[in-house]
MILO-255802 format. One record per atom (N, C-alpha, C): residue number from 1; z, y, x. Coordinates in Angstrom, 1 decimal. Layout:
BEGIN
(NUM, (Z, Y, X)) ...
// end
This chain:
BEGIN
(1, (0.0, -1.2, 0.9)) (1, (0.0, 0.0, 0.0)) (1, (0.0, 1.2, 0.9)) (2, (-1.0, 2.0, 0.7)) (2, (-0.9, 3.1, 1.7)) (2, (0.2, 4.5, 1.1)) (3, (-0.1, 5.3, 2.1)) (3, (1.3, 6.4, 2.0)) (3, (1.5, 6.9, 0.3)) (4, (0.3, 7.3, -0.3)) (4, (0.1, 7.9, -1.1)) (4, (0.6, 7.2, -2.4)) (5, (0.2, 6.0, -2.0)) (5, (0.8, 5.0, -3.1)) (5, (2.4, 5.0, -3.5)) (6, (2.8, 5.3, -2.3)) (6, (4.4, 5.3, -2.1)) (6, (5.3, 5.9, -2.5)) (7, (4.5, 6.9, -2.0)) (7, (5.1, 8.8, -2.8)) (7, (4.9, 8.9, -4.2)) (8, (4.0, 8.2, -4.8)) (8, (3.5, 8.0, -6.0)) (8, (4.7, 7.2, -6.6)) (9, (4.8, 6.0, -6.3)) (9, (5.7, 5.2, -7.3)) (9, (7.5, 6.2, -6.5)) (10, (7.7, 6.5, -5.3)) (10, (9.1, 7.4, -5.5)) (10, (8.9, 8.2, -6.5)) (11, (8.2, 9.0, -6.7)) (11, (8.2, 10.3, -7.6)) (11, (8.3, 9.6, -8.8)) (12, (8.2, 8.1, -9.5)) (12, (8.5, 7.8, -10.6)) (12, (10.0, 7.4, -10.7)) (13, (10.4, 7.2, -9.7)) (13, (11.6, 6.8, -10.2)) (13, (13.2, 7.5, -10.3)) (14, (12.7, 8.6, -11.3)) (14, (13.6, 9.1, -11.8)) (14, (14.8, 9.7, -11.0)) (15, (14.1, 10.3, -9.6)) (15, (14.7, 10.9, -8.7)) (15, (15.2, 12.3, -8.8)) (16, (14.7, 12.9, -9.3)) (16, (15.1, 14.1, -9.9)) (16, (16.8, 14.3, -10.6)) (17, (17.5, 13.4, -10.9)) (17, (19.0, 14.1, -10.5)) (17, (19.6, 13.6, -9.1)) (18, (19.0, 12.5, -8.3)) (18, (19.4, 12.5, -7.2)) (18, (19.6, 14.0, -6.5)) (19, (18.9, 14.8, -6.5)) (19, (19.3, 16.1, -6.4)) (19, (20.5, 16.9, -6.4)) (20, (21.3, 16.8, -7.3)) (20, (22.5, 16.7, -8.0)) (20, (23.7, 16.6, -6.6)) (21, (23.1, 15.1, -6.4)) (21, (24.1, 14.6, -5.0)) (21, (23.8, 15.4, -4.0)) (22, (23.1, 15.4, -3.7)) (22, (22.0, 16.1, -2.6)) (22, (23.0, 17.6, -2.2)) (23, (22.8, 18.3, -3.5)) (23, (23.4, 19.5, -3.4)) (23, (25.3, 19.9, -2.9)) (24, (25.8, 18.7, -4.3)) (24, (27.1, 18.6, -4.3)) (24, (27.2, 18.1, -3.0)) (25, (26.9, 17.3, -2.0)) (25, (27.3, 16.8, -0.3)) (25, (27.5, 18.7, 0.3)) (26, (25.7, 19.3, 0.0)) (26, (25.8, 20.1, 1.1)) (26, (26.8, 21.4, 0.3)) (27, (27.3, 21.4, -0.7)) (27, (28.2, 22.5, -1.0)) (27, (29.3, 22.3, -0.7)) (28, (29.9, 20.5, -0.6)) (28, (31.2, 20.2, -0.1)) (28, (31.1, 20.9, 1.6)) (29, (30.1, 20.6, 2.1)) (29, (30.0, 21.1, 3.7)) (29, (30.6, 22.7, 3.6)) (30, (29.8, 23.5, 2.6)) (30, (30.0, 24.8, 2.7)) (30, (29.4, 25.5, 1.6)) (31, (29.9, 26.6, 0.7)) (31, (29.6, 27.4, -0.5)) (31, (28.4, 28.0, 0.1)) (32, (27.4, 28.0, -0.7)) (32, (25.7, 28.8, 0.1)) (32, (25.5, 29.4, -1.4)) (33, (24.5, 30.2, -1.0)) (33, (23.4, 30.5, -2.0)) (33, (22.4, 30.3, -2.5)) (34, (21.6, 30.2, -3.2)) (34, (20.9, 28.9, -3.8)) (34, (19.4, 29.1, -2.6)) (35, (19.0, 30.0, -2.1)) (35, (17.7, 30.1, -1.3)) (35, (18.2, 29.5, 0.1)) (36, (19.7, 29.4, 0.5)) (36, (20.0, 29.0, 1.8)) (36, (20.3, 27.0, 1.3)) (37, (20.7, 27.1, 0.4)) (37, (20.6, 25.5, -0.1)) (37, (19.1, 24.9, -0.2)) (38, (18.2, 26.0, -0.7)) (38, (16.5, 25.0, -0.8)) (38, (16.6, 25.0, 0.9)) (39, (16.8, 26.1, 1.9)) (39, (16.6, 25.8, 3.3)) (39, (17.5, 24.7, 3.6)) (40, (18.3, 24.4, 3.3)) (40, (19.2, 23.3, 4.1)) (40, (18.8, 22.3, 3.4)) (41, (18.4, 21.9, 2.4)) (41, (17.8, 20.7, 2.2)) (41, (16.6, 20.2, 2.8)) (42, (15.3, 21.5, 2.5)) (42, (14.4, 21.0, 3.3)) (42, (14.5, 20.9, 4.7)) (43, (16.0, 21.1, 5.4)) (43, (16.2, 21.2, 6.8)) (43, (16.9, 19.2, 6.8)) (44, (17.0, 19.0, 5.7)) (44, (18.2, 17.9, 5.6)) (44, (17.2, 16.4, 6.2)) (45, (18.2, 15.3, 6.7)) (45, (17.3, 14.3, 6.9)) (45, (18.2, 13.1, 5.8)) (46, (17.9, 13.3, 5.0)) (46, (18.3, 12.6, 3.3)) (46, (17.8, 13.4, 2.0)) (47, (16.5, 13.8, 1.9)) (47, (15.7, 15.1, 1.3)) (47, (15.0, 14.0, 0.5)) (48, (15.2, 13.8, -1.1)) (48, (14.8, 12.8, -1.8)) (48, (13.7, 12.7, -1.8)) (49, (12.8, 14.1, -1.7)) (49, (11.1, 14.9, -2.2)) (49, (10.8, 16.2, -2.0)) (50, (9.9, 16.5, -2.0)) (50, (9.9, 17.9, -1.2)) (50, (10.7, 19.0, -2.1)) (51, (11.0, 20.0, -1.5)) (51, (12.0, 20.5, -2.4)) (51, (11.1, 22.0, -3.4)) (52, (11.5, 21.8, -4.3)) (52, (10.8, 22.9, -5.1)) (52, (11.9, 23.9, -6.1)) (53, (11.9, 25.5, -5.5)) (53, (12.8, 26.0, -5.7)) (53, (13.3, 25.7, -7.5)) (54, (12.1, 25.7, -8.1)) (54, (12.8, 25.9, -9.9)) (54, (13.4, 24.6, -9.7)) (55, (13.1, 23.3, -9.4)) (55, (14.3, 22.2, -9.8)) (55, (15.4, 22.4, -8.7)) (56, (15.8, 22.9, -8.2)) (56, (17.1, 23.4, -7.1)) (56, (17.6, 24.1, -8.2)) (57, (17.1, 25.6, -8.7)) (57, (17.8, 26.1, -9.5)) (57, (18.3, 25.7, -11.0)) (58, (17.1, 25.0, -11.1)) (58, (17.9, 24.4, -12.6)) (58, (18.9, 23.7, -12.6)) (59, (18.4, 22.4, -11.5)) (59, (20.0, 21.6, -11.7)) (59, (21.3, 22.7, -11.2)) (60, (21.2, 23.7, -9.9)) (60, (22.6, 24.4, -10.2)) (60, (22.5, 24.9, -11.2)) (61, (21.9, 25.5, -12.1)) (61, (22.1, 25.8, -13.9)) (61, (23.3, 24.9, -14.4)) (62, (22.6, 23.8, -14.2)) (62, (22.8, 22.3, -15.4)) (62, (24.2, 22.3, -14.5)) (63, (24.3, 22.4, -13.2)) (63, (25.3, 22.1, -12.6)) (63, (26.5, 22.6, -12.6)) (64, (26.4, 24.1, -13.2)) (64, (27.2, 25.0, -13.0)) (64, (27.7, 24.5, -14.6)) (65, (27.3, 24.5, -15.6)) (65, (27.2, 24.7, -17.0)) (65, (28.0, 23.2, -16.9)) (66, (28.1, 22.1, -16.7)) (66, (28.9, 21.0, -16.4)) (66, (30.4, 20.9, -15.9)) (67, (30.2, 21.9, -15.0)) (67, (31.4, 22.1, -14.3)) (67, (31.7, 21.9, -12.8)) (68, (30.7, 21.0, -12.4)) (68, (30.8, 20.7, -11.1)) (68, (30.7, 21.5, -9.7)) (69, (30.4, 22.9, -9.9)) (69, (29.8, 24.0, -9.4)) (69, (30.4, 25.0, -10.0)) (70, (30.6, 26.2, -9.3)) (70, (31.1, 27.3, -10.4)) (70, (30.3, 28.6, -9.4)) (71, (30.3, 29.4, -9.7)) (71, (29.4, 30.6, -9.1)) (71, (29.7, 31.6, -9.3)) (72, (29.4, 32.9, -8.3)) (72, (30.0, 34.0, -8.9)) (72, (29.0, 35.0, -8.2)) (73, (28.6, 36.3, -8.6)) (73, (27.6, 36.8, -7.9)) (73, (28.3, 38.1, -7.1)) (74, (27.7, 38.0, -6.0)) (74, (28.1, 38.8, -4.8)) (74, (27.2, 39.7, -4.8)) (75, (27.4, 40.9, -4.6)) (75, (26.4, 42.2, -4.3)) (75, (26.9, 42.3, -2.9)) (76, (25.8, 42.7, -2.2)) (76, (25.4, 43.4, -0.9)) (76, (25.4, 44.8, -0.5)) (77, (25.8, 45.2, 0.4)) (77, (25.4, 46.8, 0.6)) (77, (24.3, 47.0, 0.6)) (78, (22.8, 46.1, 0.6)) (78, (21.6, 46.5, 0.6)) (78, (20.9, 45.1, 0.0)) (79, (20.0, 45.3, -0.8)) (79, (19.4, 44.5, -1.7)) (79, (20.2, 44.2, -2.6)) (80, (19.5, 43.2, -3.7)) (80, (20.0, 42.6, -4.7)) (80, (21.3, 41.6, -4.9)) (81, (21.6, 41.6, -5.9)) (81, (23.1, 40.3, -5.9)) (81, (22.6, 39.4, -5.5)) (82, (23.0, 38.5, -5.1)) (82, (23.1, 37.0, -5.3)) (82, (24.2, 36.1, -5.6)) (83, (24.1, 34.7, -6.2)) (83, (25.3, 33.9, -6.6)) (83, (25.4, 33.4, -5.7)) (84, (27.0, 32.6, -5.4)) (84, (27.4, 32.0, -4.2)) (84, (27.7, 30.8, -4.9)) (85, (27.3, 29.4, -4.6)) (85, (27.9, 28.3, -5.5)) (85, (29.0, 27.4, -4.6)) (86, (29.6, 27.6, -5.5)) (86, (31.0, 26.7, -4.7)) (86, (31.0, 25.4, -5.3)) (87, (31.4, 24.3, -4.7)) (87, (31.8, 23.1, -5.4)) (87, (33.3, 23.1, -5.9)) (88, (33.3, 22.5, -7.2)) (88, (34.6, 22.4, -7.5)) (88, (35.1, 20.7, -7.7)) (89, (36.8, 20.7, -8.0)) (89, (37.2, 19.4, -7.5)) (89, (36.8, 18.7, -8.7)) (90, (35.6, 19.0, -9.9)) (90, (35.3, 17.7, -10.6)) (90, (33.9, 17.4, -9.8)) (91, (32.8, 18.3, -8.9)) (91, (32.3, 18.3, -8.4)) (91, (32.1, 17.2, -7.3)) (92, (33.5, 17.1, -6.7)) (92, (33.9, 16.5, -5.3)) (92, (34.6, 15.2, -6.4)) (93, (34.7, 15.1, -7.4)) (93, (34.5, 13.4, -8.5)) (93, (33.2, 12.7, -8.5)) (94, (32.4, 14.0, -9.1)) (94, (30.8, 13.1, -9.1)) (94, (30.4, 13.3, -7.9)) (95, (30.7, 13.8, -6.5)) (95, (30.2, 13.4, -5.1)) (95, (30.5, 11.8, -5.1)) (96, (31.5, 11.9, -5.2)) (96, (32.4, 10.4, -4.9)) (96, (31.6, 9.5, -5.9)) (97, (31.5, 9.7, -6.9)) (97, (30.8, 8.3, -7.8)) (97, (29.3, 8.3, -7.5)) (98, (28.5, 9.3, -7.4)) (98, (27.4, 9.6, -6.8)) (98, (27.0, 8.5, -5.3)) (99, (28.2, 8.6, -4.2)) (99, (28.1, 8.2, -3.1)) (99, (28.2, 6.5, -3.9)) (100, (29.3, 6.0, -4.6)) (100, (29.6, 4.7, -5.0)) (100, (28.1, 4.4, -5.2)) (101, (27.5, 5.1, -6.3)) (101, (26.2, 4.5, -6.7)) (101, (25.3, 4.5, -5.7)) (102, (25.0, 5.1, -4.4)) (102, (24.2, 5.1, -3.6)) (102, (24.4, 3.7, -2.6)) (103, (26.4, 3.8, -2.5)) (103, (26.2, 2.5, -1.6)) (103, (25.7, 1.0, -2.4)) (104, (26.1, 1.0, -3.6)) (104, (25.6, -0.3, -4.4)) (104, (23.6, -0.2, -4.8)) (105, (23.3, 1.0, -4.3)) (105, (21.7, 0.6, -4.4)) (105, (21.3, 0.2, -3.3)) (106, (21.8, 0.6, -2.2)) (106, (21.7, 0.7, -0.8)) (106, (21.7, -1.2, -0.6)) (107, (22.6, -1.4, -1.0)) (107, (22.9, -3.1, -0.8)) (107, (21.8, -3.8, -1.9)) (108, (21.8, -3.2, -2.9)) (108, (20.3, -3.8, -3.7)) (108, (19.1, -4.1, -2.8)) (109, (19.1, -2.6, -2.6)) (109, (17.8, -2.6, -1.2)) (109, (17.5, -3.5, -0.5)) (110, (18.7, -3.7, 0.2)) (110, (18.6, -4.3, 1.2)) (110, (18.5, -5.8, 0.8)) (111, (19.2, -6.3, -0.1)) (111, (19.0, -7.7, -0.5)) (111, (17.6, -7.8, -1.0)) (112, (17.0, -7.0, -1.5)) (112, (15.6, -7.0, -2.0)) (112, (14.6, -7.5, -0.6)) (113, (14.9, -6.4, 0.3)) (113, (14.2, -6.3, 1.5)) (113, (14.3, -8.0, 2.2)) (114, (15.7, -8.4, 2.5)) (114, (16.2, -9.8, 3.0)) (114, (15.0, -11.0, 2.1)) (115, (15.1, -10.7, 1.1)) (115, (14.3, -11.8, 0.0)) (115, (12.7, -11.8, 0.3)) (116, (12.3, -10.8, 0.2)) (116, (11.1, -10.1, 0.5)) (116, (10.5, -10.8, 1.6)) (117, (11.4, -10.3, 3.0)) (117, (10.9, -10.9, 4.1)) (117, (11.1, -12.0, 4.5)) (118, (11.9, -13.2, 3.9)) (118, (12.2, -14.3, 3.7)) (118, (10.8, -15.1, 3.1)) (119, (10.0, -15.0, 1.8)) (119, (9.4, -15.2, 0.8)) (119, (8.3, -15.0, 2.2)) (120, (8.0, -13.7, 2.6)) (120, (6.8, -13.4, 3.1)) (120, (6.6, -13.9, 4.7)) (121, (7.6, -14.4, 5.1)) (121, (7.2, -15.3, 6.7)) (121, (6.5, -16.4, 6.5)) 
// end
């Protein structure tokens, strides 16, 4: 299956709140702004898909509006506000169950992989 195929079936599989996690890790690291979060992600080497600012922003929307995130907007002495998103401690819950679910796919994976190459020698 070539590259394209690949990217093709990832983009189906309902990757889009993996994001979610994504964000809540790098806001545990440190409270950012949402244009310094699209840069650290696309700087990140665990980056689900390429990053595209309106789905960053929506899920902090979705994210904030949940509770997991809270924000507050900061003005500058020069330019425009911006919001600063902090994680909060229900936040640092769904990090934790987030990670749970990652390690039990992770072992899927891999047993899949084991089978696979087992079947195919």
């Amino acid at each position: 299956m070539d590259n394209e195929k690949v990217k093709e079936l990832e983009l189906t599989l309902s990757m889009e709140r993996f994001i979610q996690a994504e964000l809540l890790l790098l806001l545990k690291q440190k409270p950012s702004h949402g244009y310094e979060l699209i840069q650290r992600l696309d700087d990140s080497e665990f980056k689900s898909a390429e990053v595209d600012a309106a789905t960053v922003y929506r899920n902090l929307r979705r994210m904030d509006k949940e509770g997991m995130i809270k924000s507050q907007w900061e003005v500058g002495e020069s330019g425009p506000g911006r919001r600063l998103y902090k994680l909060t401690t229900q936040g640092e819950e769904y990090l934790i169950v987030w990670t749970q679910y990652i390690v039990r796919q992770k072992i899927k994976l891999e047993n899949f992989l084991e089978a696979y190459l087992r079947f195919n020698q």
